[in-house]
C-alpha positions as CSV (number, residue, x, y, z in Angstrom):
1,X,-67.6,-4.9,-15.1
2,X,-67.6,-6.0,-11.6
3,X,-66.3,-4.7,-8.3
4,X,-67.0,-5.7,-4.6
5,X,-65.8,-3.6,-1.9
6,X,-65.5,-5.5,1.8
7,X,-69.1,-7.2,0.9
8,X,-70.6,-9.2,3.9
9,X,-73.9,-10.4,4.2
10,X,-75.6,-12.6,6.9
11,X,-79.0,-14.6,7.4
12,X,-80.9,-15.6,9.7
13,X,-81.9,-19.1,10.6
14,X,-83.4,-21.6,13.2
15,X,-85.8,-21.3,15.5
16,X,-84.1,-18.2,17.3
17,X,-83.2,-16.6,14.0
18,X,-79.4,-16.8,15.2
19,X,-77.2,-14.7,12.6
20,X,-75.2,-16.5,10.5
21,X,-72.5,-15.2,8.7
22,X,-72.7,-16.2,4.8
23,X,-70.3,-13.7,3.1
24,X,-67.5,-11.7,5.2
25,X,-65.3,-8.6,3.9
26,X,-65.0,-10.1,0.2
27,X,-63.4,-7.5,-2.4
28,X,-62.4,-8.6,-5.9
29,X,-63.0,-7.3,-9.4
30,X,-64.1,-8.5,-13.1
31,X,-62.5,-6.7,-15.7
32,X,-64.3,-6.5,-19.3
33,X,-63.5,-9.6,-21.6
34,X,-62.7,-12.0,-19.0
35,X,-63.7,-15.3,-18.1
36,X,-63.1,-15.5,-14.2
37,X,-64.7,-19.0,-11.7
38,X,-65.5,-18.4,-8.6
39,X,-64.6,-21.9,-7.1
40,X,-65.9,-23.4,-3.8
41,X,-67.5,-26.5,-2.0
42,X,-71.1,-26.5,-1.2
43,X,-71.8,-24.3,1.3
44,X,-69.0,-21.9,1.0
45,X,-71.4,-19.0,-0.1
46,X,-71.1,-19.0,-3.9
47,X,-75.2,-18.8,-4.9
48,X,-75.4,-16.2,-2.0
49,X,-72.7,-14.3,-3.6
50,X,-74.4,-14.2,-6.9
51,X,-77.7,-13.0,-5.4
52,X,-76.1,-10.4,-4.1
53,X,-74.4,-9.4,-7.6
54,X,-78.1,-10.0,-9.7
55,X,-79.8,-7.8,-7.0
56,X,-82.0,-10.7,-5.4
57,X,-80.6,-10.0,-2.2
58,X,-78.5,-7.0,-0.7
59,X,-75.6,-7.2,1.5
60,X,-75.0,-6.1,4.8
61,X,-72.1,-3.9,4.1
62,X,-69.7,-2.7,1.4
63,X,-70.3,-1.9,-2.2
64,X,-71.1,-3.7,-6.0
65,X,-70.7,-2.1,-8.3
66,X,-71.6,-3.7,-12.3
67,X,-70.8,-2.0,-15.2
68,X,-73.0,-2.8,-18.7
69,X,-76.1,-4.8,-19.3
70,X,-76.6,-8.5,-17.6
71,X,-77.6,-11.5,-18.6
72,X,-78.2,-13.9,-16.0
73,X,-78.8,-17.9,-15.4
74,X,-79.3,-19.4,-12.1
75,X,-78.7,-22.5,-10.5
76,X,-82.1,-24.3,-10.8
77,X,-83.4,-21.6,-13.5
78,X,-87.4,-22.1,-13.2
79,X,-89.4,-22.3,-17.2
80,X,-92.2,-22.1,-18.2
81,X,-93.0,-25.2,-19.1
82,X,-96.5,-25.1,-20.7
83,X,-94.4,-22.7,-23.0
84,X,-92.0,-23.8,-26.0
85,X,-88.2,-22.8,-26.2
86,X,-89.2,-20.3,-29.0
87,X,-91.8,-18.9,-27.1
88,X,-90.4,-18.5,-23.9
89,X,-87.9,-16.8,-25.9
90,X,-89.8,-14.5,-27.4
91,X,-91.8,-13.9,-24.2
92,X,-88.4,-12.8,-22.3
93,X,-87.2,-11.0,-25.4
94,X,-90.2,-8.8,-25.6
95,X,-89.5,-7.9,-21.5
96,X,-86.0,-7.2,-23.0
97,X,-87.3,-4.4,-25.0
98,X,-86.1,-6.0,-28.3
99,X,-87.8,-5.1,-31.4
100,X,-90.1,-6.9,-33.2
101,X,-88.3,-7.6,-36.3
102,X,-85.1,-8.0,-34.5
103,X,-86.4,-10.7,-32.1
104,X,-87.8,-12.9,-35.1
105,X,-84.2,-13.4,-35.7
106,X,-82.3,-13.3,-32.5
107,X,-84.5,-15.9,-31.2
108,X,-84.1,-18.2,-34.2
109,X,-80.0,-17.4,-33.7
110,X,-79.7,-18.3,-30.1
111,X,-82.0,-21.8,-30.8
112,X,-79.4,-22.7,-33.6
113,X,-76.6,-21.5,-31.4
114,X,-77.4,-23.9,-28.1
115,X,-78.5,-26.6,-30.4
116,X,-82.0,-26.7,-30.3
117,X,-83.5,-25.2,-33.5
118,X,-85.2,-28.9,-34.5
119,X,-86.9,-29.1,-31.1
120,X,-88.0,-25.2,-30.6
121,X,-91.6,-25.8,-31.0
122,X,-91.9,-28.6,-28.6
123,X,-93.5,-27.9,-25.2
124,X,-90.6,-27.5,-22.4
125,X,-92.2,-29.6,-20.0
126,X,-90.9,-32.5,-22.6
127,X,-87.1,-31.3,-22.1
128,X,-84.3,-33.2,-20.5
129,X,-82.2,-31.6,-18.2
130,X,-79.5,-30.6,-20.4
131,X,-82.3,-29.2,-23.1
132,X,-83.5,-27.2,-19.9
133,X,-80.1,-26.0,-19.3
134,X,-79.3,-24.7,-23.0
135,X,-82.8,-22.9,-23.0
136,X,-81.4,-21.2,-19.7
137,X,-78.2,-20.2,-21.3
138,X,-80.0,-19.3,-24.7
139,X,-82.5,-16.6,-22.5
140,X,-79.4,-15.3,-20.8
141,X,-77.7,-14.1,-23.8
142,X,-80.8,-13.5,-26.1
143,X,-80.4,-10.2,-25.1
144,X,-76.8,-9.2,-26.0
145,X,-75.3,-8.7,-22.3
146,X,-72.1,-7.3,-21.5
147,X,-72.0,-9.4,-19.0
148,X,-73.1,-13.0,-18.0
149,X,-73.4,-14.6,-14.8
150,X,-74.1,-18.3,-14.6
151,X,-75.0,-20.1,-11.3
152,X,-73.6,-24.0,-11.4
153,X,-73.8,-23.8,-15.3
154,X,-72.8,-27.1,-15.6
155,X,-74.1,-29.1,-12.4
156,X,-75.6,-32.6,-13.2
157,X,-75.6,-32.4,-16.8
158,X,-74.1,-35.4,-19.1
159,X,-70.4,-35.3,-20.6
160,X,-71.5,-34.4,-24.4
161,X,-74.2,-31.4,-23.0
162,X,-71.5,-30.1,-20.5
163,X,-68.8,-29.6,-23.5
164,X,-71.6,-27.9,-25.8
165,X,-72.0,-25.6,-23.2
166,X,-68.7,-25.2,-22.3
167,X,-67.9,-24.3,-26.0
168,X,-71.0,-22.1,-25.7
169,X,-69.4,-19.9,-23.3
170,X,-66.3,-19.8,-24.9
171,X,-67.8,-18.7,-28.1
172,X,-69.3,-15.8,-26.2
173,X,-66.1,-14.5,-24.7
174,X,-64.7,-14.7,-27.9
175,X,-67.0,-12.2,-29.1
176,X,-66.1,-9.8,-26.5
177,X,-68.4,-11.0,-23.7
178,X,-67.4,-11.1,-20.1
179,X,-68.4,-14.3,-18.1
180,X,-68.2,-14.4,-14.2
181,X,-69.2,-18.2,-13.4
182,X,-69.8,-20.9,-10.4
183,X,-68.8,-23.9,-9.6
184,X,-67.7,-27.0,-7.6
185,X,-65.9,-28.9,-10.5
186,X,-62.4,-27.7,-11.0
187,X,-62.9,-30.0,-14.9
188,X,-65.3,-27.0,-15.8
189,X,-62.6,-23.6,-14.7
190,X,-60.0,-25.6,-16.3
191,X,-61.3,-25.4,-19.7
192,X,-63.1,-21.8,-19.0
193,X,-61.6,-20.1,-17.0
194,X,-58.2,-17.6,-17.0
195,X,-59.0,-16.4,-13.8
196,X,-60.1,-18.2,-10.5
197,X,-61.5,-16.6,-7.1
198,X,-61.5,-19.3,-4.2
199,X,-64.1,-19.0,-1.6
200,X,-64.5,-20.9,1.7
201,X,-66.6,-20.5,4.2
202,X,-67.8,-16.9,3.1
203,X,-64.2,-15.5,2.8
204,X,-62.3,-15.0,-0.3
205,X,-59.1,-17.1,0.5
206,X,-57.3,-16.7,-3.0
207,X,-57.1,-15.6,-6.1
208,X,-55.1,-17.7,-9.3
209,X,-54.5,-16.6,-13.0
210,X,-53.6,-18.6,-15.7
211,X,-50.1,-18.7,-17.0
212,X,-48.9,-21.6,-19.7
213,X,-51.6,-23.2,-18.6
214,X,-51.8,-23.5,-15.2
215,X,-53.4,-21.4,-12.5
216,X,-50.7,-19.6,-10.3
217,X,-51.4,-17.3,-7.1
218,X,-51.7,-13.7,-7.7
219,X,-49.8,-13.1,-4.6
220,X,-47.2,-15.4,-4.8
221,X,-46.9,-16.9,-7.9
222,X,-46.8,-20.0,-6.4
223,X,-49.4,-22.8,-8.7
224,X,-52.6,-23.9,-7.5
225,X,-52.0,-27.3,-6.3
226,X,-54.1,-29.4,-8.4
227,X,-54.6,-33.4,-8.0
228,X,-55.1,-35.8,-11.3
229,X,-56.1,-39.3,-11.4
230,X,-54.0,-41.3,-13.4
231,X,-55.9,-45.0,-14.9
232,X,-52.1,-46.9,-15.9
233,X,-51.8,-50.4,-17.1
234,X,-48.6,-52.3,-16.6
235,X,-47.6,-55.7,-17.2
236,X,-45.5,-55.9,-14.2
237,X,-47.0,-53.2,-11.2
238,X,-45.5,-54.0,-8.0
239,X,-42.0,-53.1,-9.8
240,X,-43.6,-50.5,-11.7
241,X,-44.9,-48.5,-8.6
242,X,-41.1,-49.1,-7.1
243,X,-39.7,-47.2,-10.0
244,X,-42.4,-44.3,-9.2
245,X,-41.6,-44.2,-6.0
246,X,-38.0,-44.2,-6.6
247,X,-38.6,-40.7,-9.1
248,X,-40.7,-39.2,-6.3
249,X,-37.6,-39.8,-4.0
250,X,-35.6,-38.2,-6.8
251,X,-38.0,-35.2,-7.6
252,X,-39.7,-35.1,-4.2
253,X,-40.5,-31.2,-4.4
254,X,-44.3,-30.8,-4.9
255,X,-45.1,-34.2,-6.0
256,X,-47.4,-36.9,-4.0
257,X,-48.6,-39.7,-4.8
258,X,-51.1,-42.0,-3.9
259,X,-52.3,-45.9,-4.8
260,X,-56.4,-46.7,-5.4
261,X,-56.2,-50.6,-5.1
262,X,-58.3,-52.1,-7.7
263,X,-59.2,-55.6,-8.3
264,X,-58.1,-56.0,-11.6
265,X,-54.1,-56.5,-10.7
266,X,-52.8,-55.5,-13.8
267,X,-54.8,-51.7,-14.0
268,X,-53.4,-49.4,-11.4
269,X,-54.9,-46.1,-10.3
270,X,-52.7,-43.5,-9.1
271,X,-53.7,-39.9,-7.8
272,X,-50.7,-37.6,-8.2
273,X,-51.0,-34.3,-6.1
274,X,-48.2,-31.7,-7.5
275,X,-47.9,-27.8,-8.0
276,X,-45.2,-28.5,-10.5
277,X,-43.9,-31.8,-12.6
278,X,-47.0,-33.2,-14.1
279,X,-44.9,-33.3,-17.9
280,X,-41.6,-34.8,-16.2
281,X,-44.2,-37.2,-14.1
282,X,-45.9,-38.2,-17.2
283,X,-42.3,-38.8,-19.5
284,X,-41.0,-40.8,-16.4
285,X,-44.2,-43.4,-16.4
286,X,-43.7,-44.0,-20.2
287,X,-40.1,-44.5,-19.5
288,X,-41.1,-47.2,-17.0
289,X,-42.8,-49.2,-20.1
290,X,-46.8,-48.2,-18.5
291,X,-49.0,-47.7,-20.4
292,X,-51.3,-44.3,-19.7
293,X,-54.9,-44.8,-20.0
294,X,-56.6,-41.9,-18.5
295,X,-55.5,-38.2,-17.0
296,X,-58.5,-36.4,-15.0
297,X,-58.6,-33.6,-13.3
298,X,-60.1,-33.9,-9.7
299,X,-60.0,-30.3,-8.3
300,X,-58.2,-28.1,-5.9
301,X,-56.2,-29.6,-3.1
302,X,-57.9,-28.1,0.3
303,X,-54.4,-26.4,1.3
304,X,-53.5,-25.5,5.0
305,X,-53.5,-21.3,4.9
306,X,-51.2,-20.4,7.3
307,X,-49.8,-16.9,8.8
308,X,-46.4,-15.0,8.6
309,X,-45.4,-17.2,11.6
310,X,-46.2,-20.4,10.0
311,X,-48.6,-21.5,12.4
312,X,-52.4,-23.1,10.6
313,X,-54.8,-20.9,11.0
């Protein structure tokens, strides 16, 4: 569905319009019916990457190649707002080259599908953010794409509107639907994606799939190392953290650990940074008598990439 061959691209900024390099020699491919996250921090090139891929900008070498129809949601996706969600809809729809007939009822199925069939008829510029972002998502599949590519789907919506859409995209892919995403939030790949593309600073550093639940390197097999915040209540926690620190000693291979004082003495906040463990971790703080309040998941741990001689790059 998607292919990039050695793909760079540079702008051109400042005063002196010095080049800057934004995207450098990245190659990777989507295959049909796969859900794949192209993770990064801000700045690492992800929106330029997807301009490239939606044709809004080209690169300055190498090849894309896209296979199938596209539907497409940006970042900050701009609406119509003197419009309502059904006829925005139907406006795109039209552009589509859907029929008539056929867009009476595709528009009424995508509204019912994102949730917003009871408030289609309402001008946009009433909308919250999340109701802007479900109208985004219900244009970019109005259409029946092979393919979808979303732009920060999920960025600075609420906890109930990011799982409707999460659930949303799911659905799709279910259906056959290939999704190529962004985003910052390693919350939102986990529950997405089965493969993940790493990008910083313009290059394409790694590449993880999905096994039994956990993101392994293509290359290596080695597991993404992943930190989660763990909220634990104990009765007793200075002799608590001793027994944790005396399994770490025990099972010291990929596992770290670190304290977040709080005030409250009795509440203890832990952020465990492993490649391996988390279940034996988990069984090991029961066995200590705590009590587990919360698991979450805080991202990718920014690893050292080093060379055949072992030397950081």
């Amino acid at each position: 569905m998607i292919r990039l061959d050695e793909v760079s691209f540079s702008v051109r900024a400042g005063f002196w319009l010095k080049k800057r390099v934004v995207l450098k020699n990245v190659s990777f491919e989507v295959r049909r019916g796969e859900i794949v996250a192209l993770l990064g921090s801000n700045g690492a090139g992800k929106t330029s990457l997807i301009q490239l891929l939606t044709h809004v900008r080209k690169p300055e070498s190498g090849k894309i190649s896209l296979a199938g129809s596209l539907g497409y949601l940006p970042e900050r996706p701009y609406l119509y707002e003197h419009y309502s969600a059904r006829e925005l809809l139907h406006y795109l729809g039209t552009l589509s080259g859907i029929g008539r007939v056929e867009l009476r009822s595709r528009v009424q199925e995508v509204l019912s599908t994102v949730g917003l069939s009871d408030t289609a008829d309402r001008s946009l510029k009433g909308y919250s953010k999340g109701m802007l972002q479900r109208v985004g998502l219900a244009q970019s599949f109005l259409h029946l794409p092979d393919l979808l590519i979303l732009d920060e789907p999920m960025s600075g919506l609420d906890a109930e509107t990011r799982h409707d859409l999460q659930r949303l995209i799911l659905g799709y892919a279910e259906k056959g639907g290939t999704v190529f995403f962004t985003s910052h939030s390693f919350s939102d790949v986990e529950v997405l994606a089965e493969r993940l593309l790493y990008l910083e600073k313009g290059k394409l550093v790694s590449e993880f799939q999905r096994r039994n639940g956990e993101f392994h390197e293509t290359q290596s097999g080695a597991p993404a190392w992943v930190r989660k915040e763990f909220a634990i209540s104990h009765t007793s926690p200075d002799s608590f953290l001793e027994g944790v620190q005396r399994y770490l000693g025990q099972h010291s291979e990929g596992l770290r650990m670190r304290e977040v004082p709080l005030v409250r003495r009795e509440e203890i906040r832990l952020v465990l940074e492993s490649n391996q463990g988390f279940q034996q971790w988990i069984e090991s703080v029961l066995t200590l008598g705590a009590r587990i309040e919360s698991i979450q998941s805080l991202g990718l741990v920014q690893r050292e990439w080093r060379n055949q001689s072992g030397s950081a790059e």
